[in-house]
N, C-alpha and C positions, 0 to 999 in steps of 0.2 A: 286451587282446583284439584279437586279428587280423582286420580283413575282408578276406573274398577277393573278388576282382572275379570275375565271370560270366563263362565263356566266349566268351560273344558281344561283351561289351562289347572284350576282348582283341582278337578277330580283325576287329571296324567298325573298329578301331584300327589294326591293322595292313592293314588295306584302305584305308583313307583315307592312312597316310603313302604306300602303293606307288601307291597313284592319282596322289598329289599330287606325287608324285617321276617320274611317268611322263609329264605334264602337262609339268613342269619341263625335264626332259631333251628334250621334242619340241619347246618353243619356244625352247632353245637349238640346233639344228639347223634354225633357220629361216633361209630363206637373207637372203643383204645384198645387196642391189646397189650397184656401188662404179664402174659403168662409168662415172656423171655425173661422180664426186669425182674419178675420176683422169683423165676428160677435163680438166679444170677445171685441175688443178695443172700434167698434161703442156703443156695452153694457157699459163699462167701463168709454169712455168717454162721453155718455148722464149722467151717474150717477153724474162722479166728477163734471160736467157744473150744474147739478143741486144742488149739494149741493150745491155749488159755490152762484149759486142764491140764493139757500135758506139761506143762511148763513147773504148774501148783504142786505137779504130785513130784515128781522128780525133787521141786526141793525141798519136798516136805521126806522124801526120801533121803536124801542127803542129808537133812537136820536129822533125822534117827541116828543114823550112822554115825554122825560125827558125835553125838550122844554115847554110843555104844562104844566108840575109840576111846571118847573121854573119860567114859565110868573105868575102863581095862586097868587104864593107866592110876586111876585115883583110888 
């Protein structure tokens, strides 16, 4: 024996998934703010790039120098 479902029960149904799917799509279109986060990294990474370089030139300074000791001597 087959029971049919009510019409109404059918379409509270199909009114609650399109409610609940319209809910869903609007607070995936909620916005981000991302200004702090990529302050943060562009801060972060200017610093490490420059250590980076300061680190490069110092011992590319020091390798001259120890050049210029070693020629005095030889």
């Amino acid at each position: 024996m087959k029971v049919e479902q009510k019409p109404t029960i059918k379409i509270m149904g199909r009114t609650f998934v399109g409610t609940s799917a319209l809910l869903v799509a609007g607070a995936s279109q909620a916005a981000i703010d991302l200004g702090t986060t990529t302050t943060a990294l562009v801060a972060d990474g200017t610093s490490g790039i420059t250590a980076v370089g300061t680190a490069l030139i110092t011992l590319a300074g020091i390798a001259v120098v120890f050049k210029w000791i070693k020629a005095a001597f030889f």
